[in-house]
C-alpha positions in Angstrom: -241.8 216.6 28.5 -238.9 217.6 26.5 -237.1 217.9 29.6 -237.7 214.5 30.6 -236.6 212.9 26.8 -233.7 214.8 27.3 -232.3 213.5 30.3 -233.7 210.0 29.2 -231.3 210.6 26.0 -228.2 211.5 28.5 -228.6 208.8 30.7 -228.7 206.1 27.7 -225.7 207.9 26.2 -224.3 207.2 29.3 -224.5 203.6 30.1 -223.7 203.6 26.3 -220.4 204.6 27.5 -220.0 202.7 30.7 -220.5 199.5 28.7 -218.4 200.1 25.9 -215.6 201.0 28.4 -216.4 198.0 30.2 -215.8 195.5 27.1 -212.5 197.5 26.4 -211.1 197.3 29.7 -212.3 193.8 30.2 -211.6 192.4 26.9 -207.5 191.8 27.7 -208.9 189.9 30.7 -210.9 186.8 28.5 -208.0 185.3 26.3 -209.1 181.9 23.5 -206.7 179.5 25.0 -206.3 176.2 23.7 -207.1 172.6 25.9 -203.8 171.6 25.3 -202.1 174.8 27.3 -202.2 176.7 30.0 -201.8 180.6 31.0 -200.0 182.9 33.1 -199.5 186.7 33.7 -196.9 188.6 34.4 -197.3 192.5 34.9 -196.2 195.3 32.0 -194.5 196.9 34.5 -192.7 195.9 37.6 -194.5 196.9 41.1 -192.6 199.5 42.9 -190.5 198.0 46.1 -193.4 199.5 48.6 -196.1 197.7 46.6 -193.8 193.9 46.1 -194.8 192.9 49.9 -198.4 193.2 48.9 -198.5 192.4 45.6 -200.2 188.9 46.0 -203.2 190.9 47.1 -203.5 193.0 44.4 -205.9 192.9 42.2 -204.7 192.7 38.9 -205.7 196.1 37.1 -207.0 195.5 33.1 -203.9 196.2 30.8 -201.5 195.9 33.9 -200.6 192.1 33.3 -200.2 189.9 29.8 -201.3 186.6 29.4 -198.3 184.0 28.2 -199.3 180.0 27.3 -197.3 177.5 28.2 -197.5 173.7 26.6 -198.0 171.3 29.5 -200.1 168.0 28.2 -198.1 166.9 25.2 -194.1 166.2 25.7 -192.2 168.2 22.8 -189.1 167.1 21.8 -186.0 169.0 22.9 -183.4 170.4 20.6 -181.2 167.2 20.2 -178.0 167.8 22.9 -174.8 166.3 20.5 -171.9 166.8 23.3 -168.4 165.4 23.3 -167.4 163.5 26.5 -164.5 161.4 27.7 -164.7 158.2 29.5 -162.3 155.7 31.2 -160.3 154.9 28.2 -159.2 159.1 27.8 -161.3 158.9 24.2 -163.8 160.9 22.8 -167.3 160.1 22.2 -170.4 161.9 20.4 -173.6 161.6 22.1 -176.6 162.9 20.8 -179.7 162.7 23.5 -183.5 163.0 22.7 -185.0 164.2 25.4 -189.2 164.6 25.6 -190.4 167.4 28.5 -192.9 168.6 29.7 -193.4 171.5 32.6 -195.9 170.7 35.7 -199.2 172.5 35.0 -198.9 173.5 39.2 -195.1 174.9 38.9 -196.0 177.0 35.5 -196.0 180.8 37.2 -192.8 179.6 39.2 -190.9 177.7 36.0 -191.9 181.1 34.1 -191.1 183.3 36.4 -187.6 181.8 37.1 -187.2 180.4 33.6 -189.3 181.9 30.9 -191.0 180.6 28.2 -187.8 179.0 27.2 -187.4 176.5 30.2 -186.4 174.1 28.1 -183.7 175.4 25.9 -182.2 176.9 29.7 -182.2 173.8 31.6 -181.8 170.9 29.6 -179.0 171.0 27.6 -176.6 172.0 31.4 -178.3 169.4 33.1 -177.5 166.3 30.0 -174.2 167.6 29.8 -173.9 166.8 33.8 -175.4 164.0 33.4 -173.7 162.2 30.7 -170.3 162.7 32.2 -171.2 161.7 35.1 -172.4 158.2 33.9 -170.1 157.9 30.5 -167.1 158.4 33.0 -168.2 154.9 34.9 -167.5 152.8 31.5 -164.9 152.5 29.0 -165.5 151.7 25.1 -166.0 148.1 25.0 -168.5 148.5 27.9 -170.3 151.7 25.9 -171.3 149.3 23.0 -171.9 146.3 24.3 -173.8 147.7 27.6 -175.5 150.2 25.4 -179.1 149.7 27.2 -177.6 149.4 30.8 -176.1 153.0 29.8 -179.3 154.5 28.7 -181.1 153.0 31.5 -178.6 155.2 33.7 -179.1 158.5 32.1 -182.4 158.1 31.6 -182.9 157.7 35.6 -180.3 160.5 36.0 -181.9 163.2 34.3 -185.3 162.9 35.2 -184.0 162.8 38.7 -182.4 166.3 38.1 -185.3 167.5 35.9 -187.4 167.4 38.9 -185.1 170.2 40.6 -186.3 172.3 38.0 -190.4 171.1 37.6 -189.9 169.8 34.3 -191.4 166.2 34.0 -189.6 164.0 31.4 -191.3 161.5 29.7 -188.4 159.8 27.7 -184.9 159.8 27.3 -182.5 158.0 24.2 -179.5 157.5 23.4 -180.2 158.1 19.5 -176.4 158.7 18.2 -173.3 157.3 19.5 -170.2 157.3 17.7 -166.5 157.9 18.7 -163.2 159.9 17.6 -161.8 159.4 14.2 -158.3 158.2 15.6 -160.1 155.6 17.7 -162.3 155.0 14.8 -159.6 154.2 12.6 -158.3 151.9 15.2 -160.8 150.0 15.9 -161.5 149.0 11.9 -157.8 147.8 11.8 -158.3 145.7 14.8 -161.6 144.4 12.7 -159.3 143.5 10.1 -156.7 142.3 11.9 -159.9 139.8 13.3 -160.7 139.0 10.2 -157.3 138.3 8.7 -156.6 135.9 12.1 -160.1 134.0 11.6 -159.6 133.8 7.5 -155.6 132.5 8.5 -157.6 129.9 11.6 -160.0 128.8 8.9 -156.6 128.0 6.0 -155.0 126.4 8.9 -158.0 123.9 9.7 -158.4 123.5 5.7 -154.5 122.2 5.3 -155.4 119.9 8.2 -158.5 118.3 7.2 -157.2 117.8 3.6 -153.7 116.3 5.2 -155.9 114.3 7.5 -157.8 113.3 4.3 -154.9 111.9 2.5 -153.5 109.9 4.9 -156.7 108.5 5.1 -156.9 107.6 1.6 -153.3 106.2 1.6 -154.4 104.1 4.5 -157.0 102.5 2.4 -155.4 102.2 -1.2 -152.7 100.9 1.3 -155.4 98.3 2.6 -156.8 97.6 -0.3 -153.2 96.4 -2.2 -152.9 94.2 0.8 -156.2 92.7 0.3 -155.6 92.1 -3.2 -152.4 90.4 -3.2 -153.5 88.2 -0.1 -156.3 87.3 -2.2 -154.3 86.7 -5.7 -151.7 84.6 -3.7 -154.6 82.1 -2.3 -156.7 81.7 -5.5 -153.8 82.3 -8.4 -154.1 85.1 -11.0 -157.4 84.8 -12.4 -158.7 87.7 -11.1 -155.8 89.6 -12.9 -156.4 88.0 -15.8 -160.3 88.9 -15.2 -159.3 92.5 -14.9 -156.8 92.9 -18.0 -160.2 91.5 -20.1 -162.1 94.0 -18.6 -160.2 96.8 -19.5 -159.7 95.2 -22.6 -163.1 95.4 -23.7 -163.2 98.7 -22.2 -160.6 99.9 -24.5 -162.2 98.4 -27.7 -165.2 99.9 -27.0 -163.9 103.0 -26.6 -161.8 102.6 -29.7 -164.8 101.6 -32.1 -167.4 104.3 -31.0 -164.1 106.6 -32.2 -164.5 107.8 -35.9 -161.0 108.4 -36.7 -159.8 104.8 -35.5 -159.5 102.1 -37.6 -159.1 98.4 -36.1 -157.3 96.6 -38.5 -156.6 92.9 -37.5 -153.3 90.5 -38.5 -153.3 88.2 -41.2 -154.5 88.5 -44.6 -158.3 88.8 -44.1 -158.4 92.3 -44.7 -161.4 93.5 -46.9 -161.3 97.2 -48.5 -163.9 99.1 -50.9 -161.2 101.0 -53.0 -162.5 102.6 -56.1 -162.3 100.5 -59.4 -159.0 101.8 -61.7 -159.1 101.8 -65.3 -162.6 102.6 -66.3 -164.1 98.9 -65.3 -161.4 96.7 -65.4 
């Protein structure tokens, strides 16, 4: 009996062992991984050259390969690619690109094994660089601004052309930052000005013409009107002179009497003043 309880003992001591040696071995193998992402391995150690033609048919020993995630369902955005290029004109520009990637989820062993976890950083920056000159080289400045979206539209198709080369999937491309050297910079303010001065000098010019314009047509009229006038005073006499000297007349007394520091004194010797008496009552 004691026999028996012993070896009972030994054998549950046993599979104690077998299963705890199973969870550690196996535990590397079952990794939390986030929906968002998606894993691969890669082995500690490299296989030796006999064992690389089979390798694919291994099977992948416990502790002999690390898990490494990789984003794949959300675009990140890029480090922002500023580069200086020259176009037609021999100037310099600053571009700044924003580019959103993401890597296929079918290519990720291959982009890691030929990139590495930093696909992103490797590729994109060459491949905008390519791309951009390639495309700012077709325009010259004027063309840069005012066929700004025809430009993006370009690069946009450009690089997620070339992206594909690489199994990175790019969901949007911008132009964010565009700006150009100081020399040309400098030049093209004074050329602003200079607009500005030439309209401002258009605009006096157009003034000194409508107020010339003006004048002559006033002189026509006050010209007219003196016609009129002494047409009319040689048919019907000069009452309406006289009519007009009364009229101002009036206009002139009025203006006179509403004045406190005007006195109307008329001719003759009906002249009535309040002086003050002299000699106590006299």
């Amino acid at each position: 009996m004691g026999s028996s309880q012993a070896a009972v003992s030994f054998l549950t001591n046993i599979a104690r062992a077998a299963f705890g040696l199973g969870a550690t071995v196996h535990h590397p193998q079952l990794l939390p991984l986030h929906c968002r992402r998606r894993p691969t391995r890669r082995p500690l150690r490299p296989f030796p050259r006999r064992a690389r033609r089979n390798r694919r048919r291994r099977h992948p020993f416990p502790h002999s390969m690390a898990p490494k995630t990789l984003h794949f369902r959300h675009s990140h955005s890029s480090p922002h690619l500023l580069l200086h290029l020259r176009y037609q004109d021999l100037q310099m520009v600053n571009l700044t690109l924003r580019v959103l990637s993401r890597p296929e989820v079918n290519r990720l062993p291959e982009i890691f094994k030929t990139l590495g976890l930093e696909y992103d950083e490797k590729v994109l920056p060459s491949i905008g660089n390519e791309v951009l000159k390639a495309v700012v080289a077709q325009f010259n400045a004027d063309q840069l601004l005012t066929e700004r979206p025809h430009v993006s539209a370009l690069v946009r198709e450009s690089l997620i052309r070339r992206a594909k080369d690489f199994n990175i999937e790019l969901d949007d491309v911008a132009i964010t930052h565009l700006s150009y050297g100081v020399e040309f910079s400098k030049a093209v303010e004074m050329k602003q000005v200079a607009q500005q001065e030439a309209e401002r000098s258009k605009f006096v010019v157009l003034k000194n013409e409508q107020e010339k314009r003006a004048a002559i047509i006033r002189a026509a009229g006050e010209s007219e009107a003196a016609r009129l006038i002494s047409e009319a005073t040689a048919k019907a006499g000069m009452g309406l002179i006289e009519l007009r000297r009364i009229e101002a007349s009036r206009e002139i007394a009025g203006t006179l009497a509403r004045t406190p520091n005007v006195s109307y004194v008329p001719n003759g010797n009906n002249l009535l003043m309040a002086l003050p008496s002299m000699g106590g009552g006299r």
